[in-house]
DRENPA-3360 file (N, C-alpha, C; in nm, 2 decimals, always signed):
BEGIN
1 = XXXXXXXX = -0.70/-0.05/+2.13/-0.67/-0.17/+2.05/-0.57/-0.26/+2.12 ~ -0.59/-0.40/+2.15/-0.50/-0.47/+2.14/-0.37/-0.47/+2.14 ~ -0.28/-0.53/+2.18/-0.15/-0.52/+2.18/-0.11/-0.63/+2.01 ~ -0.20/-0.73/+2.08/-0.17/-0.87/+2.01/-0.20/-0.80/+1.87 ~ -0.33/-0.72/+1.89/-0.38/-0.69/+1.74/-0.30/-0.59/+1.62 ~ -0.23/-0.53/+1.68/-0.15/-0.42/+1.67/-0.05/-0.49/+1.62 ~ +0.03/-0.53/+1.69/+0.13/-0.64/+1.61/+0.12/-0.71/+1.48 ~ -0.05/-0.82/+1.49/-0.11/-0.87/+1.37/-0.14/-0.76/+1.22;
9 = XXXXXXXX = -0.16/-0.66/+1.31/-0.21/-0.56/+1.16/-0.05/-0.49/+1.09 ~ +0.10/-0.52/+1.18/+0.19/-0.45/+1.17/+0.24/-0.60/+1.04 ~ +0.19/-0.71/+1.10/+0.28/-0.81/+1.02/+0.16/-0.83/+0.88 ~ +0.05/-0.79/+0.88/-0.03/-0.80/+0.81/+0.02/-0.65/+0.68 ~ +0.05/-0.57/+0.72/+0.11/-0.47/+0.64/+0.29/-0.50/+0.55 ~ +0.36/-0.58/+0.69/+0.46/-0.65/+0.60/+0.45/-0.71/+0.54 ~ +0.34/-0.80/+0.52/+0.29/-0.88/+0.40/+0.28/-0.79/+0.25 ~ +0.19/-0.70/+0.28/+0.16/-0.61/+0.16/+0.30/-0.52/+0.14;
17 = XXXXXXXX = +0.39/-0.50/+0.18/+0.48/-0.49/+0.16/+0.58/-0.53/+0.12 ~ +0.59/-0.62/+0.13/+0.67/-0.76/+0.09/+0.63/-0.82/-0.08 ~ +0.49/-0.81/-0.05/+0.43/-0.80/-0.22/+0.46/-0.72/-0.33 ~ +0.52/-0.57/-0.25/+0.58/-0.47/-0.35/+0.71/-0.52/-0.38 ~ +0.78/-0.57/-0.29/+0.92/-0.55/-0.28/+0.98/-0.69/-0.29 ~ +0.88/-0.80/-0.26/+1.00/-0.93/-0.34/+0.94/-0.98/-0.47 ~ +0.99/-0.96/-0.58/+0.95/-1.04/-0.70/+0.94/-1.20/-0.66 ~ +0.99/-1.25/-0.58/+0.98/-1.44/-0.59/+0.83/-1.45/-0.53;
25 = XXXXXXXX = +0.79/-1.35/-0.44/+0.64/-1.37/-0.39/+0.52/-1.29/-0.49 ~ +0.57/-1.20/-0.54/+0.46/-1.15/-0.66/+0.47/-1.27/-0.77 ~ +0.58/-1.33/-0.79/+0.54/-1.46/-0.92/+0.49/-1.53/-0.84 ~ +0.46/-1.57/-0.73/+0.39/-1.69/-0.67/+0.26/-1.65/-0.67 ~ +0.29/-1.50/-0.63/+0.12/-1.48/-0.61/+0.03/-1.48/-0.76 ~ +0.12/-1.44/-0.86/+0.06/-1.47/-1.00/+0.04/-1.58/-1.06 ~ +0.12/-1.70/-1.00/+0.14/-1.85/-1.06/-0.03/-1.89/-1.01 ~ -0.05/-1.83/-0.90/-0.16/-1.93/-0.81/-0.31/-1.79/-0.83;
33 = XXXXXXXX = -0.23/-1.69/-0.86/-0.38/-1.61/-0.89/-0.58/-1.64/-0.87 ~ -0.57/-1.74/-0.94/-0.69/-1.81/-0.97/-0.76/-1.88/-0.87 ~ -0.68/-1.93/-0.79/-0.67/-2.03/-0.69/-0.66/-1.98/-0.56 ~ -0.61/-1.86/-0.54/-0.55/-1.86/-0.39/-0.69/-1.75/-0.35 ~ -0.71/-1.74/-0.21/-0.83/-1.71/-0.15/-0.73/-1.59/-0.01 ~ -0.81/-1.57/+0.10/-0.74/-1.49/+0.20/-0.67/-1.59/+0.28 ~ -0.72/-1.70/+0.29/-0.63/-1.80/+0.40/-0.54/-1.83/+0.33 ~ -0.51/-1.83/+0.18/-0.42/-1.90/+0.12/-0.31/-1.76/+0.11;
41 = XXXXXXXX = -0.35/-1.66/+0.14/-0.27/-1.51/+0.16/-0.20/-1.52/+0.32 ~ -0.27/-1.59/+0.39/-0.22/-1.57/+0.54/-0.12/-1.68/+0.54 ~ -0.14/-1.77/+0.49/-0.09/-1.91/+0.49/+0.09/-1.86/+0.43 ~ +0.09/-1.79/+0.33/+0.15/-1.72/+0.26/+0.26/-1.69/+0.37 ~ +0.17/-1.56/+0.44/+0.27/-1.51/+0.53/+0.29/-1.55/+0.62 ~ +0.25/-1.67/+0.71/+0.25/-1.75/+0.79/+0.42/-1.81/+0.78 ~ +0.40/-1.82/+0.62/+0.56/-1.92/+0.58/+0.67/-1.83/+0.60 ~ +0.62/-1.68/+0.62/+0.74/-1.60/+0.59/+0.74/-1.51/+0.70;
49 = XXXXXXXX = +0.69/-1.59/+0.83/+0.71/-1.55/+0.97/+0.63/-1.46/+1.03 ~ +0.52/-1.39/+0.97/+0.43/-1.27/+0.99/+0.29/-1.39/+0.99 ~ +0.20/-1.32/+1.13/+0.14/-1.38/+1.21/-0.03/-1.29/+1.17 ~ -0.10/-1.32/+1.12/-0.24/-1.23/+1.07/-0.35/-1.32/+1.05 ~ -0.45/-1.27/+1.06/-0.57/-1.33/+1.04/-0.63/-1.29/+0.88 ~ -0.72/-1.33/+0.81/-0.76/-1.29/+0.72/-0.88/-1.14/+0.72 ~ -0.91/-1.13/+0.87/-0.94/-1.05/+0.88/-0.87/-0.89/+0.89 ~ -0.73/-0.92/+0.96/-0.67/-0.84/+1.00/-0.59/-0.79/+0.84;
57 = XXXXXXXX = -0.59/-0.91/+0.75/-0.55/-0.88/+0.66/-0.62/-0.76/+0.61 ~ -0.76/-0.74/+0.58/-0.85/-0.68/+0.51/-0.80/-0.63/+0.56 ~ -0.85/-0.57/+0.67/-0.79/-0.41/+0.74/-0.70/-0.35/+0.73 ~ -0.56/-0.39/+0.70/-0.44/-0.39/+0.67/-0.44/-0.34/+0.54 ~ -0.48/-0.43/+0.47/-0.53/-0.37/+0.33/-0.58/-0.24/+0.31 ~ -0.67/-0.18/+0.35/-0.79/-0.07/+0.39/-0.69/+0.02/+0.43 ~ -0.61/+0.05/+0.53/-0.57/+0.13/+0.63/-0.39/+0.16/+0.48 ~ -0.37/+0.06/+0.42/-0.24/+0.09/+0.34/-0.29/+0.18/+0.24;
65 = XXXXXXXX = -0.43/+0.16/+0.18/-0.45/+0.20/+0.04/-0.52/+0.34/+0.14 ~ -0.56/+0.35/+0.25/-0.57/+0.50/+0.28/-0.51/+0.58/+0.28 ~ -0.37/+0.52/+0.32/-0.25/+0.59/+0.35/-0.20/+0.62/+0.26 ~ -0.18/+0.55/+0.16/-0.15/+0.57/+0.01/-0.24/+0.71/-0.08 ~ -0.36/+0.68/-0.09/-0.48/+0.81/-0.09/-0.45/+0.94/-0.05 ~ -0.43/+0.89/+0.08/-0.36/+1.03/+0.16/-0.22/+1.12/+0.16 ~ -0.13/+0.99/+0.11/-0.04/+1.04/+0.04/-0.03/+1.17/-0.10 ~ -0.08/+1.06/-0.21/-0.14/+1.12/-0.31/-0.20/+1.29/-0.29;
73 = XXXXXXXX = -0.29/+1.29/-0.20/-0.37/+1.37/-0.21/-0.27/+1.46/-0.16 ~ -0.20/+1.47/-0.05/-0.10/+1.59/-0.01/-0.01/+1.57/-0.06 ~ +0.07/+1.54/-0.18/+0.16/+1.56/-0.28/+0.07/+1.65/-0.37 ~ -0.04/+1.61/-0.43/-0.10/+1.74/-0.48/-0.16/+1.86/-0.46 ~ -0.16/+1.85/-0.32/-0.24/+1.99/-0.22/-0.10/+2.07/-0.23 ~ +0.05/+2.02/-0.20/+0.19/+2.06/-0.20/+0.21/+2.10/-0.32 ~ +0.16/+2.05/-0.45/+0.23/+2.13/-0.52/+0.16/+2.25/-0.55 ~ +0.00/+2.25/-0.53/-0.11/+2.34/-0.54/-0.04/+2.45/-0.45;
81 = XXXXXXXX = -0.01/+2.46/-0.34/+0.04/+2.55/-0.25/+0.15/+2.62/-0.32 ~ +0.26/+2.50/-0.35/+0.37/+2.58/-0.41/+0.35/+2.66/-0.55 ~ +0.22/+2.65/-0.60/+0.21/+2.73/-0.77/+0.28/+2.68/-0.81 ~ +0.28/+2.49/-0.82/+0.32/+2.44/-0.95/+0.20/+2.35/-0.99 ~ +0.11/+2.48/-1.02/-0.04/+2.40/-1.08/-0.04/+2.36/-1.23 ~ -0.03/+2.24/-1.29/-0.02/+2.30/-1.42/-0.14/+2.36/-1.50 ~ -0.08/+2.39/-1.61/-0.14/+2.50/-1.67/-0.24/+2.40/-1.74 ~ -0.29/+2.52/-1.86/-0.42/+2.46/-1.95/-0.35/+2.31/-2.06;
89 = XXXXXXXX = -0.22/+2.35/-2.07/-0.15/+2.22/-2.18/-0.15/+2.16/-2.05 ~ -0.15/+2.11/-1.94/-0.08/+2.01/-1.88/+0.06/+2.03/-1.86 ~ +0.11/+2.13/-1.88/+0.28/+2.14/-1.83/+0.31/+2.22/-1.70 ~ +0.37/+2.23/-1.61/+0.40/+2.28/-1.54/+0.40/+2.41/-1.50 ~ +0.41/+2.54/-1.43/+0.41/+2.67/-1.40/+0.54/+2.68/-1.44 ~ +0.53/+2.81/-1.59/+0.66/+2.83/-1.61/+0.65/+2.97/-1.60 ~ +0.64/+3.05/-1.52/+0.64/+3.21/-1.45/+0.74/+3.22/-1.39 ~ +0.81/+3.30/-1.47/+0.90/+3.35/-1.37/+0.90/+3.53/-1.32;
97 = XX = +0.96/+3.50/-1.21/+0.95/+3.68/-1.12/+1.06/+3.79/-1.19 ~ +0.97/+3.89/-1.21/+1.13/+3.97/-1.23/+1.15/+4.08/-1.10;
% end
């Protein structure tokens, strides 16, 4: 891959990042919901110094909600390991050793 491209998918992820983490850009992106498209997402981050295509966007996109997936999924393989499966109510492993 690319150098250039590497960089673009790195600012294409501070975008999605930035979407979690500044409220002034999630009300914007809610004000305009209806209206805004992928160029109007790049355009976006264009204003806020991060350099992406709308393609690079998608991908970016793809490769966060993987990671995210992937997360998930080994937080619950970890707790499956550690026998804190929960039980039949849904509560926790409450066994203790004597």
């Amino acid at each position: 891959m690319r150098k250039e491209r590497i960089l673009a998918l790195q600012d294409a992820l501070h975008f999605i990042e930035r979407i979690g983490t500044d409220s002034a850009l999630r009300r914007l992106l809610r004000a305009g919901a209806d209206r805004l498209d992928l160029e109007g997402l790049v355009a976006l981050g264009r204003e806020r110094g991060l350099d992406f295509t709308p393609e690079e966007l998608v991908e970016a996109h793809a490769r966060d909600t993987a990671m995210r997936w992937w997360h998930c999924a080994g937080e619950g393989r970890d707790q499956r390991l550690a026998g804190d499966e929960p039980d039949a109510a849904g509560a926790g492993s409450t066994a203790t050793r004597s």
